[in-house]
N, C-alpha and C positions, 0 to 999 in steps of 0.2 A: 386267654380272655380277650386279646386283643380282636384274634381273628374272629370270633363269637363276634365280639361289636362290629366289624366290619361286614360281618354278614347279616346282621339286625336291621345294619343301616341301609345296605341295599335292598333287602327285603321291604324295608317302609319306601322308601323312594320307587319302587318299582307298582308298589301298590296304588303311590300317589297318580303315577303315570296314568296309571289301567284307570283311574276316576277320572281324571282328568279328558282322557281320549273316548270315554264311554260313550260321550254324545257326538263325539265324529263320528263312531262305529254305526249308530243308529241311520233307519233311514230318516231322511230331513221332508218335511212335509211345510208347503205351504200350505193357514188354516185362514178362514175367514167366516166371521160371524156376524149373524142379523140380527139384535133386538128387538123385538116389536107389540107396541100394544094392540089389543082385540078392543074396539068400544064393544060392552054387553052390560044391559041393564042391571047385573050381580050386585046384590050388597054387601059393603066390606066385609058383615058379618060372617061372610063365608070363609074368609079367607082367615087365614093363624097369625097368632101371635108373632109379630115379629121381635124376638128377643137377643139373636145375635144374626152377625156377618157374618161368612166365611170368605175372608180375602185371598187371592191368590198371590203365591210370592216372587212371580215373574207379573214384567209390566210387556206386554204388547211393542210398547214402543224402544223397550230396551234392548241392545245393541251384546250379546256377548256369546260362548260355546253353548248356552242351551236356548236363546232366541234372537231371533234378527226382526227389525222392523220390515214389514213390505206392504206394499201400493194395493188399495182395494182394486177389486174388478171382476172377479168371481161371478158378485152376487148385482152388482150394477142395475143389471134386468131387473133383478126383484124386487131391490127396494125402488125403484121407479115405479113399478107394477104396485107396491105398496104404499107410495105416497101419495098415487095419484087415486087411489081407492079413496072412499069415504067414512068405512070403518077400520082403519089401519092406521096408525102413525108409528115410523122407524124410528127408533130409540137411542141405539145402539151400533155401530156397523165400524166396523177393525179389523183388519190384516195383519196377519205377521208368519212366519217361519220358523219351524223348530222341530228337531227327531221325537217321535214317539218310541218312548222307551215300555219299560216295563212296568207296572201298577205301581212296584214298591220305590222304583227310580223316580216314576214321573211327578215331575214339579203345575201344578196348577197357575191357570194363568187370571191375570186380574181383569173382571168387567167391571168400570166404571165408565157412565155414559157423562158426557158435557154438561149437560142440566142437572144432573146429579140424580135423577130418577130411579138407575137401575146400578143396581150395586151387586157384588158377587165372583164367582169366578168359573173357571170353566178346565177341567184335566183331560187328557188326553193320554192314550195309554195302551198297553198290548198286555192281552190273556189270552192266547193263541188268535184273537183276532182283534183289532183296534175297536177301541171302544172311547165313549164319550160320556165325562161326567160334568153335567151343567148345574149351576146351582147358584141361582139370583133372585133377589127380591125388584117387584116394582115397588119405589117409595112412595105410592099416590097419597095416602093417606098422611104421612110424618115419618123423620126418623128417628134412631134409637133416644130415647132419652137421657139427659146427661147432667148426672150431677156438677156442684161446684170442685170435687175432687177429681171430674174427668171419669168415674165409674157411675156406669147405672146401678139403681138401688131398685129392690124389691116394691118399696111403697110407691114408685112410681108408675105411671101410665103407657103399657106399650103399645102403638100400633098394629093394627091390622091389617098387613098387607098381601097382594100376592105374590105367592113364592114359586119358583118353577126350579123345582127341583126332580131329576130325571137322568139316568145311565141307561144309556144306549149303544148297539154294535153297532159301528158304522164302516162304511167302503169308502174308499177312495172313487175320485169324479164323480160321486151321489150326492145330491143333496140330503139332509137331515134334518128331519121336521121334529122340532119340540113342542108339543099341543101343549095348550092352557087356553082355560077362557078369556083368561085376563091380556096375561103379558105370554108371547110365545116368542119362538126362536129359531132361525134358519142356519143350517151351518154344511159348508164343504170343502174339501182337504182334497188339494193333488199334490204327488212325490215332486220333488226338487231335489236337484244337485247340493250334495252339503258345501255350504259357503265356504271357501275356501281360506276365509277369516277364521272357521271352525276346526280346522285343524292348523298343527303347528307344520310350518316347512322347515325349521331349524329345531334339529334334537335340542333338549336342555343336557347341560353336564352338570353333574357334580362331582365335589370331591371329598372325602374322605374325610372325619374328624381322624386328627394325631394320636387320640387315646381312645 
């Protein structure tokens, strides 16, 4: 019985490892994204109900094995090119670093913009080829509404906002263009060296329970 528990025990700590180092193993990708509104004469009524968020559960700016924070520059050009436009204004625009794993591994990252406008998230991911799944609301209109228990209720009012919601194959060093009338989106990803924070240089040990 004993040896039976010794080898249970290894067998979970070896598993833990293999999750643990998964996102070393990946390639590491610097990503960076452009929100941006379209002015077009649309009325809200075009656009859906807004009734939930879908937040992402990595932050951009957070520091660990499956993202690093990093310095915009990418896209520099564009949102220039787009601020100084008359129908455009940048929303949105965020850097960071992190492996593209596989559909069922990959973690979604979180868009929120400054002003509070664009809310959502964005996944990143490999089915034999990288692909992009974006999915943000513009809050032009209002947002979700919120009872005094902190849940929206049925008999209330929801906004009608635009959503841009879109999966796409994308390439490395490409730009990627999200169309919408309303709110669109620019986004490009080149390989990086995996942070050397991302992997461990010192094995872990363990030891053995006594029974």
């Amino acid at each position: 019985m004993k040896t039976q528990a010794q080898f249970f025990s290894l067998f979970i700590l070896f598993l833990l490892s293999m999750v643990s180092t998964s996102a070393a193993a990946q390639q590491w990708y610097k990503a960076e994204l452009v929100v941006f509104e379209r002015y077009s004469g649309a009325n809200a009524e075009h656009w859906p109900e807004m009734r939930a968020i879908n937040n992402g559960s990595l932050s951009p700016s957070a520091n660990n094995n499956l993202i690093k924070p990093a310095g915009t520059g990418l896209l520099s050009g564009v949102v220039s090119r787009l601020n100084n436009a008359s129908n455009y204004r940048v929303l949105y625009h965020q850097a960071w670093q992190q492996p593209i794993m596989s559909k069922g591994s990959a973690r979604s990252i979180q868009i929120n913009s400054s002003n509070g406008l664009v809310e959502g998230q964005i996944k990143l991911y490999r089915v034999n080829y990288l692909h992009a799944d974006i999915d943000v609301w513009f809050k032009e209109n209002g947002n979700l509404p919120v009872s005094s228990t902190g849940t929206a209720t049925e008999s209330q009012t929801y906004p009608n906002n635009p959503h841009l919601s879109q999966i796409r194959r994308i390439r490395s060093k490409n730009l990627i263009y999200f169309d919408h009338p309303r709110v669109a989106a620019i986004l490009e990803i080149v390989p990086v060296a995996t942070p050397a924070s991302a992997v461990s240089k010192t094995p872990e040990t363990y030891s053995l329970p006594e029974n």
